[in-house]
C-alpha positions, 0 to 999 in steps of 0.5 A: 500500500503507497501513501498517497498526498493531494495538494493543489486545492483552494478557493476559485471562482467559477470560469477558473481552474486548479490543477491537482497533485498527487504524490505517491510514496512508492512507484505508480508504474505498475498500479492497475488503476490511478485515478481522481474522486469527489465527494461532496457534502450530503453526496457519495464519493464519485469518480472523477477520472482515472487511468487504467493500466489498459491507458483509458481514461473514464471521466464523469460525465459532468466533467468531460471536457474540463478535467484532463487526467494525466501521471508522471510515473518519473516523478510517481505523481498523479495530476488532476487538471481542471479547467471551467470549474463551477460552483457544483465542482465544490467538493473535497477531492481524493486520490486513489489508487489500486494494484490487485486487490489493494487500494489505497487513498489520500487524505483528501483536498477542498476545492471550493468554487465561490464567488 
């Protein structure tokens, strides 16, 4: 199991954009699965974006076309960069992982999109 870090959250505002970090403790080379929940208050945690071993890259649909996934196996870090972000984007955003049948996740970063 990896320990997992986000940074890169905040207070914007809507039409802005956030790029997230998230740096592993070991390497993400192997991992079956990279990706990029949310969870907002009241709401279940949902998938943002992942990369898979196979190289897709499902996204939710509420943000296709704003959000762009991508890692730095080098560098053993995944990124969540978002573009055009809106007042329901708020959330508290988590890295997750998953080699096999372990999986392991971040402690978590707000992104708040406010006026």
């Amino acid at each position: 199991q990896v320990q997992l870090v986000e940074s890169g959250g905040g207070l914007v505002q809507p039409g802005g954009s956030l790029r997230l970090s998230c740096l592993a403790s070991g390497s993400i080379f192997n991992m079956d699965v990279v990706g990029w929940y949310r969870q907002a208050p009241g709401n279940q945690r949902e998938l943002v974006a992942a990369i898979t071993r196979g190289g897709s890259t499902p996204y939710a649909d509420s943000v296709k076309g704003r959000f762009t996934i991508s890692r730095d196996n080098a560098q053993n870090t995944v990124y969540l960069q978002m573009n055009s972000l809106k007042p329901e984007d708020t959330a508290v955003y988590y890295c997750y992982t998953r080699y096999r049948a372990t999986a392991s996740w971040g402690q978590g970063t707000q992104v708040t999109v406010s006026s």
